[in-house]
C-alpha positions as CSV (number, residue, x, y, z in Angstrom):
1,X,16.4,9.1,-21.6
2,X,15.4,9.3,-18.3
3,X,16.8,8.6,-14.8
4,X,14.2,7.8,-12.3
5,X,16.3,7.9,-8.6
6,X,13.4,7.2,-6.2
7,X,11.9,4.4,-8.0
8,X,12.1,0.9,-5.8
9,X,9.6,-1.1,-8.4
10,X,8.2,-0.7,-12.0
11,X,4.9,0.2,-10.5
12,X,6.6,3.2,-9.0
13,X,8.0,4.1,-12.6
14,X,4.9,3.4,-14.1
15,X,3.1,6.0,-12.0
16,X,5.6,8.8,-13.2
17,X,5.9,7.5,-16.6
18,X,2.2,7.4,-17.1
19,X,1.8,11.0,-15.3
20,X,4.1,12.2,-17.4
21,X,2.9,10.8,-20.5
22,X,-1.0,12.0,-19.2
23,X,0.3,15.4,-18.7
24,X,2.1,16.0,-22.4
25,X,-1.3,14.6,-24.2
26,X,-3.7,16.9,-22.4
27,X,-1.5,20.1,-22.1
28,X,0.6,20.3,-25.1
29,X,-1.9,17.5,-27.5
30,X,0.7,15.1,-28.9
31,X,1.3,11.6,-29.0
32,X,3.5,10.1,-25.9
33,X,5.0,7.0,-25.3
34,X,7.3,4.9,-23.1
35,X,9.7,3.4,-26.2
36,X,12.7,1.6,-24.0
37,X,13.6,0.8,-20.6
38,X,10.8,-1.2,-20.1
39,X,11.9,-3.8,-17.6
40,X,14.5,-1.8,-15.9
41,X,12.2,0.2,-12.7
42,X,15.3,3.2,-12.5
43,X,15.2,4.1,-16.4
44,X,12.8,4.9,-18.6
45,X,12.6,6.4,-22.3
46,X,9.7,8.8,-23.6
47,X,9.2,9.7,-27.1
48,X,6.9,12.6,-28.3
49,X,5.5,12.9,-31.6
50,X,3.4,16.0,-32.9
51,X,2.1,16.4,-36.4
52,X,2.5,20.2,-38.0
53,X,2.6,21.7,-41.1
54,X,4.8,24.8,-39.7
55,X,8.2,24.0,-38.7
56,X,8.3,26.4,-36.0
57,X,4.9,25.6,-34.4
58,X,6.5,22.2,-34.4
59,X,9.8,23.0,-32.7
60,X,8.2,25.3,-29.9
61,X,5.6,22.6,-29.0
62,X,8.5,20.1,-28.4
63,X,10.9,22.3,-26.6
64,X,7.6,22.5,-24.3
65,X,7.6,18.8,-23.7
66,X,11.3,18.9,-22.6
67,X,10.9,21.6,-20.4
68,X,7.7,19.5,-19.0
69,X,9.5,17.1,-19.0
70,X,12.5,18.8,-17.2
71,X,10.1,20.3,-14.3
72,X,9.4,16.7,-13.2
73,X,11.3,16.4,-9.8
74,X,11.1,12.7,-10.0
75,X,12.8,12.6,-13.0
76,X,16.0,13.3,-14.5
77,X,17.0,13.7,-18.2
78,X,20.0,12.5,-19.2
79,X,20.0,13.1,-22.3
80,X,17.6,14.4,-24.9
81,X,16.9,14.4,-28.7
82,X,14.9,16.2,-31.1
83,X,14.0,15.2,-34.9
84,X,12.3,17.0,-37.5
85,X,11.2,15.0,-40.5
């Protein structure tokens, strides 16, 4: 879950959301996606998927995306959560 501070509208979240979600795809190649928080212009929810058949490769490329994720200024986690199926 994310905290977005700065953000006045949901076209100001959309701009981060949607860099952030641009930014996982092309660097790290997995799936993105804004999953709740969708009307609210201050919260926002990202869920990354990636598709591995070594456990490892898996878990590195994740803790990646948070730490991505974690550089954006405009953001702020609150909270964080990682599943391996």
């Amino acid at each position: 879950m994310l905290h977005l501070p700065g953000c006045r509208t949901l076209k100001d979240k959309r701009s981060i959301v949607r860099g952030l979600k641009d930014r996982l795809t092309a660097r790290l190649r997995v799936s993105a996606a804004e999953t709740d928080y969708h009307d609210r212009h201050a919260m926002a929810e990202l869920t990354v998927a990636v598709a591995s058949r070594d456990r490892r490769h898996a878990e590195s490329v994740l803790s990646r995306a948070d730490a991505l994720v974690n550089a954006e200024s405009r953001a702020q986690v609150i909270e964080s959560e990682t599943q391996l199926l």
